[in-house]
C-alpha positions in Angstrom: -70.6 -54.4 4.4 -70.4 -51.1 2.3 -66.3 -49.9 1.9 -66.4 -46.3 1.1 -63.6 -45.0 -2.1 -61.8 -43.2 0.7 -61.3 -46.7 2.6 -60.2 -48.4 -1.2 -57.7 -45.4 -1.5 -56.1 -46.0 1.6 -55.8 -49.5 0.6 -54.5 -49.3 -1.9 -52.0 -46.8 -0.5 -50.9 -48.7 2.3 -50.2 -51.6 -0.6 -47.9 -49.4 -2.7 -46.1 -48.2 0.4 -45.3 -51.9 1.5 -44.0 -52.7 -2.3 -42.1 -49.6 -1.9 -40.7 -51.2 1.4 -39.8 -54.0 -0.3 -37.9 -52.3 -3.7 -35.9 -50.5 -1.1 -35.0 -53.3 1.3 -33.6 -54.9 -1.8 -32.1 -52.0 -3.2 -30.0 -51.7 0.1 -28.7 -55.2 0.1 -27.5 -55.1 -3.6 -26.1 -51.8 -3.2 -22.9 -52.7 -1.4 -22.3 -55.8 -3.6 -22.9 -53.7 -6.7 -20.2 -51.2 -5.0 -18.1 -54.1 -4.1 -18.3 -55.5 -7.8 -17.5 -51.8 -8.9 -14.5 -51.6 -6.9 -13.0 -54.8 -8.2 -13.3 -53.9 -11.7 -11.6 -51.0 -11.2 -8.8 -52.4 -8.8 -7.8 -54.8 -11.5 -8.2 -52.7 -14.5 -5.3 -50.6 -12.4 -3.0 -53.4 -11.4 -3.2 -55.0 -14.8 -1.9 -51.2 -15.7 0.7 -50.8 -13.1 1.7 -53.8 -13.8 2.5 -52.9 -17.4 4.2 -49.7 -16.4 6.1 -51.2 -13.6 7.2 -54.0 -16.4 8.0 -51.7 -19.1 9.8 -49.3 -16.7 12.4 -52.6 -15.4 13.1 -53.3 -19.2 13.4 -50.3 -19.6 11.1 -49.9 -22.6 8.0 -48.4 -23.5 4.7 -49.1 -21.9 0.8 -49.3 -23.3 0.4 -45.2 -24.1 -2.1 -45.6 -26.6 -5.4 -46.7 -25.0 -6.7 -43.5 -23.0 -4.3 -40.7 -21.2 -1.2 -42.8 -20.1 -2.7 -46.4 -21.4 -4.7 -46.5 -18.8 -7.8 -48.0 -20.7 -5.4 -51.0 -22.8 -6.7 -53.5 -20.4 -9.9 -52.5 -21.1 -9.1 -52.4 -25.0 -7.8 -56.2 -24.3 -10.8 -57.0 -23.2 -13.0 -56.1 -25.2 -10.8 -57.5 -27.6 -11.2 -61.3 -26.0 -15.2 -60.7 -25.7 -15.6 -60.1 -29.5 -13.1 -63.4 -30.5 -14.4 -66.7 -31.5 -15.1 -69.0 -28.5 -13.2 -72.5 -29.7 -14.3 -75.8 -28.2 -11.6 -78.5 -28.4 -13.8 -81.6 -30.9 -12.7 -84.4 -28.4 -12.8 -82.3 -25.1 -15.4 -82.7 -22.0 -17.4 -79.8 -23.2 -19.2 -79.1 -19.4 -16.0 -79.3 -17.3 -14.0 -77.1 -20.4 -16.9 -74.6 -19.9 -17.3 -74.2 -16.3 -13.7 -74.4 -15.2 -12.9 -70.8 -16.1 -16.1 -69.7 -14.1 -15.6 -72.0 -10.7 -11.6 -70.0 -11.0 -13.7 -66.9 -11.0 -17.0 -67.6 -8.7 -14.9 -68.7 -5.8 -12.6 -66.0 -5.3 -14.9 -63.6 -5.9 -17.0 -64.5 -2.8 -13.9 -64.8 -0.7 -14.1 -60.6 -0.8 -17.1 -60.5 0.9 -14.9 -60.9 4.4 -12.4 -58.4 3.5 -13.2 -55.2 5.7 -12.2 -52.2 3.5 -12.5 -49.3 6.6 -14.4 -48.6 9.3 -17.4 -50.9 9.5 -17.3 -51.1 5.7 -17.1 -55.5 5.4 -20.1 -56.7 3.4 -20.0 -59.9 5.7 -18.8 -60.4 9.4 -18.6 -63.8 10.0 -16.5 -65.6 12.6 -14.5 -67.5 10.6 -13.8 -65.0 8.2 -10.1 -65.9 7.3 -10.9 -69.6 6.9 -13.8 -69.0 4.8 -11.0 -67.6 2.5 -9.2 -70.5 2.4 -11.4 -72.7 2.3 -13.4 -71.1 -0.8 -9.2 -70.3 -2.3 -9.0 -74.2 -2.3 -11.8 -74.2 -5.0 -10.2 -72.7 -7.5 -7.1 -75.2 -8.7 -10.4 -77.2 -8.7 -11.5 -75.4 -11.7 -7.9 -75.3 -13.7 -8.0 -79.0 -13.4 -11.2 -79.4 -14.6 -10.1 -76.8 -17.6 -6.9 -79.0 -18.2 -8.9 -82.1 -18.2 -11.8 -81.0 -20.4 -9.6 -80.3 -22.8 -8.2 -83.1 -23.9 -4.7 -82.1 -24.3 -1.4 -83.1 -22.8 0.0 -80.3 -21.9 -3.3 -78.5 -20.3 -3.7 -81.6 -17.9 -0.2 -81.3 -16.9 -0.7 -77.9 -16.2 -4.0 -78.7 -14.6 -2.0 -81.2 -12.5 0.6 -78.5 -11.3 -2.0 -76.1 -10.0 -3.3 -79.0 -7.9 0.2 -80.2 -6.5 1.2 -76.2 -6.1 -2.0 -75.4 -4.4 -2.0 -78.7 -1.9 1.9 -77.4 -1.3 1.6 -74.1 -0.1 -2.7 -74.1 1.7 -1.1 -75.7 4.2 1.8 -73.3 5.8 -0.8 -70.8 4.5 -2.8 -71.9 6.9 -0.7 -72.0 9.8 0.2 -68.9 9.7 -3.3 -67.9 9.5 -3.6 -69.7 12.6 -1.0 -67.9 14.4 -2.7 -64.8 13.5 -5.4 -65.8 14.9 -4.5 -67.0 18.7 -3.2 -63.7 18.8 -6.5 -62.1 18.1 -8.1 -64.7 19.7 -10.5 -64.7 17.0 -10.7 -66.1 12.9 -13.3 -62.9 12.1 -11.0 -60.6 9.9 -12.6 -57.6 11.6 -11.5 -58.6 15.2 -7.9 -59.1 13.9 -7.5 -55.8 12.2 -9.0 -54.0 15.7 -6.9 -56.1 17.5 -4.0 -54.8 16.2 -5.6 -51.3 16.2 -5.3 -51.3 20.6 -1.6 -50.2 20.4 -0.6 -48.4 17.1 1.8 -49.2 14.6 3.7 -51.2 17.3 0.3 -53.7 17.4 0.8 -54.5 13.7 1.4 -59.1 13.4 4.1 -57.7 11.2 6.0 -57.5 14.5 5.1 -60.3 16.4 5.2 -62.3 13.8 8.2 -61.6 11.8 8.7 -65.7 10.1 5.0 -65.9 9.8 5.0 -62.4 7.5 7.9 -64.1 5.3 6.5 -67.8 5.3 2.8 -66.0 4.1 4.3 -63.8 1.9 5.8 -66.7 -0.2 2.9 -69.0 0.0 0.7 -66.3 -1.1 2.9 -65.7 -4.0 3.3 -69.3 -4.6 -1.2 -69.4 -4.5 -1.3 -66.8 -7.1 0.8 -68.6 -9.2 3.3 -65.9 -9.7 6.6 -65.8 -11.2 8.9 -67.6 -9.9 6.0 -69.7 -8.9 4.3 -69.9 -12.3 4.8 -73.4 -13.6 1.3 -74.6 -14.0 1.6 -72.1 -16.8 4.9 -72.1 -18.3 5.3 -70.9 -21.7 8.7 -73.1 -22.3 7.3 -76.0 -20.9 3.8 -76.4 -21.4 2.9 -73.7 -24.1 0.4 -72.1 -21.4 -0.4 -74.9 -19.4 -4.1 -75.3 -18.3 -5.1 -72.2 -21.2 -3.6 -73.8 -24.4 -7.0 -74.6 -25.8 -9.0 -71.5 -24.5 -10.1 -68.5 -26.5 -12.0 -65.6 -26.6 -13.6 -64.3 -23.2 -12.7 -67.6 -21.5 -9.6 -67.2 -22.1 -9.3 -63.9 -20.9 -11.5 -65.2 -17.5 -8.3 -66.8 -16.4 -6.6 -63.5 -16.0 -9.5 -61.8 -14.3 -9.0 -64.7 -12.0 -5.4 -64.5 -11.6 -5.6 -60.7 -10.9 -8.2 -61.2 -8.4 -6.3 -63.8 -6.7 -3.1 -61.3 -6.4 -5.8 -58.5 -5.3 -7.6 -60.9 -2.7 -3.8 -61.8 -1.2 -2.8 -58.7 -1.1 -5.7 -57.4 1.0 -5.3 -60.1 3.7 -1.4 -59.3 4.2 -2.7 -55.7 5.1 -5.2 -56.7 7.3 -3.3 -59.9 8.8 0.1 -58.3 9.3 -0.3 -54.3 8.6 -2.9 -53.5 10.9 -6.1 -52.8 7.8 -7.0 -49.7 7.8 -5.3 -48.7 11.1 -2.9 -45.9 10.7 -2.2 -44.8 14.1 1.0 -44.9 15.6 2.3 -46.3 19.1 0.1 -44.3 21.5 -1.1 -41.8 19.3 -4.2 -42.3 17.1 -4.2 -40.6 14.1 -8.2 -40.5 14.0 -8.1 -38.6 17.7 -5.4 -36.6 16.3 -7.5 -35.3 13.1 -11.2 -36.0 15.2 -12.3 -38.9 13.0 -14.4 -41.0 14.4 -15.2 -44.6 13.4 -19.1 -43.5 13.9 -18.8 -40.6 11.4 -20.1 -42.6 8.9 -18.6 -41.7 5.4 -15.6 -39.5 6.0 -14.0 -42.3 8.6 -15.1 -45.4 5.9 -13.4 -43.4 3.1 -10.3 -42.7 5.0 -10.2 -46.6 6.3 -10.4 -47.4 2.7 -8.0 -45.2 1.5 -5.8 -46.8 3.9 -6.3 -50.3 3.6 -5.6 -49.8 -0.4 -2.4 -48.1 -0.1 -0.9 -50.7 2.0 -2.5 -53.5 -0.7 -0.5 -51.8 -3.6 2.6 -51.8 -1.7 2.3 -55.2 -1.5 1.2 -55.4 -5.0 4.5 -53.2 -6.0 6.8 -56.4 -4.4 4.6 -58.9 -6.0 5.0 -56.5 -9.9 8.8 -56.3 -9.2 9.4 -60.1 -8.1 7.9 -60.6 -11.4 10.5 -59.3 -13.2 13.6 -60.0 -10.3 13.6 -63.8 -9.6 14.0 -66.8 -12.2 11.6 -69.5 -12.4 11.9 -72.6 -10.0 12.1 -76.3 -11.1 8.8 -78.1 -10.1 10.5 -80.3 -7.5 12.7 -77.1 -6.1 9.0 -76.0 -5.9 7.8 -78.8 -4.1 11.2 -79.1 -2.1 10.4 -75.2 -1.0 6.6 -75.4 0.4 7.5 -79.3 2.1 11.1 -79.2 3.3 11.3 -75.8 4.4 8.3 -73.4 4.5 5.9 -76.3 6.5 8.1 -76.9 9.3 8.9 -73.1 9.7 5.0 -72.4 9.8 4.5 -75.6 12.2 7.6 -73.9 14.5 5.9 -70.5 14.4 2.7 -71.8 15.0 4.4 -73.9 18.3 5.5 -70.7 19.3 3.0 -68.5 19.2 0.9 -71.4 21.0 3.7 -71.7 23.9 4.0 -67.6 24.4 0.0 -67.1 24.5 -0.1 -70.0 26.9 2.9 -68.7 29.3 0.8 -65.0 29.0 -2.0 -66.3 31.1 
């Protein structure tokens, strides 16, 4: 059988066209998680700055002014800073679980953003069990500063190590059942269902209504999972020199940060899209999309304006977070413990009883 050059050429066309296929099927699954990583960065690089500003401006002092118009590029200085510093190793410290602890902190709260839906069809994942994939990948985390207080064979980094762990198992728990309020009122644990859920009737539909105890009891376990002040004892400088981070330097040290500030970001996202509605800005019987004719099916314009949305309601949170900070003294570790057992647990359980008993007397 004789093949012509014309027949080869096609061939061969048809073989570069299916490669080209492939580079661009790839290309368009990386491209939101490159976009995703990308906004990340730069969500963090600004809350590390606000919170500087917001700090400085409550003691009344001067802020970072010198890195970039307004100090807006110190974090990055810090940074770069911590990546160019000599990495220590403690002599008689696990070496494998001082390495890897900083990066399991990291790894698993960076996936739980890939159920966060940013606007209008913008969510890189839809599963159904979206807000308990969060929690359950959340739980990892303490995990990994146990593992970094362990591995490094010091006092005072295992008992920070063994804080996280206790503060953690404290407050999942009426994390959780508030979650699970949230969602027999959705009827659903997908985190896109709950924000258009709460989309049907306005501002009036926001959980921030129904579910005024849930809002408060979240708020403080949220706080409490981010280990922020007055919730910061696994890392207190009085007590413990810096807890689980005494022996760490150089970019691993600065690893525990990124994860801290992605922890905040992460909880602040799913207060505005458990209790403020996402990117929903529409009040009671008047939808602000209808009223300016943006449609969810617009593509672009209606993602950016869902974005836009869903972020300023995140900083606002991220404002009360900044200015606890800085308001609110540090708790004892049993008034800690005392808080998320003897009060916060048995006011999620009673919410959670509630909720159940109204959605059943609704049918």
């Amino acid at each position: 059988m004789i093949i012509d050059t014309t027949e080869v050429q096609d061939i061969h066309f048809f073989s570069k066209l299916e490669f080209f296929k492939e580079v661009y099927r790839i290309l368009w699954i990386l491209a939101p998680i490159f976009i995703l990583v990308l906004g990340i960065t730069i969500s963090v690089l600004a809350i590390v700055w606000l919170e500087r500003e917001i700090s400085a401006g409550i003691q009344q002092r001067i802020g970072p002014e010198y890195a970039g118009p307004f100090g807006v590029l110190q974090a990055l200085a810090d940074g770069t800073k911590l990546l160019f510093k000599e990495n220590l190793i403690p002599s008689r410290g696990d070496i494998r679980l001082f390495s890897i602890g900083p990066s399991i902190s990291v790894i698993s709260i960076l996936i739980s953003y890939s159920v966060i839906p940013f606007g209008y069809n913008f969510v890189l994942s839809d599963l159904n069990i979206g807000v308990f994939l969060w929690i359950a990948i959340s739980s990892i985390a303490p995990i990994g500063l146990l593992m970094s207080g362990y591995g490094s064979n010091n006092k005072y980094s295992f008992l920070g190590g063994l804080r996280a762990a206790a503060q953690s198992i404290s407050y999942e728990i009426p994390l959780t059942l508030c979650v699970l309020s949230i969602s027999l009122l959705s009827n659903s644990l997908s985190t896109v269902d709950i924000v258009d859920a709460q989309s049907k009737y306005g501002l009036g539909g926001w959980n921030l209504w129904r579910q005024p105890m849930g809002f408060v009891v979240f708020l403080i376990s949220s706080l409490a999972e981010c280990e922020r002040l007055p919730f910061d004892l696994p890392e207190a400088e009085e007590e413990l020199v810096a807890g689980y981070q005494t022996e760490y330097s150089g970019i691993k040290f600065g690893l525990f940060y990124v994860a801290s500030y992605l922890n905040l970001l992460i909880s602040s996202l799913f207060v505005t899209i458990l209790y403020l509605g996402g990117s929903n800005i529409s009040i009671p019987y008047i939808f602000v999309s209808d009223f300016f004719e943006i449609n969810k099916t617009y593509g672009v314009f209606g993602t950016t304006i869902g974005i836009f949305i869903t972020l300023v309601k995140t900083y606002l949170f991220l404002f009360v977070s900044i200015t606890t900070r800085w308001t609110l003294p540090r708790l004892r570790m049993d008034q800690l413990l005392n808080l998320g057992w003897k009060f916060l647990l048995p006011i999620s359980l009673g919410n959670l009883l509630l909720t159940t008993s109204s959605q059943l007397f609704s049918l």
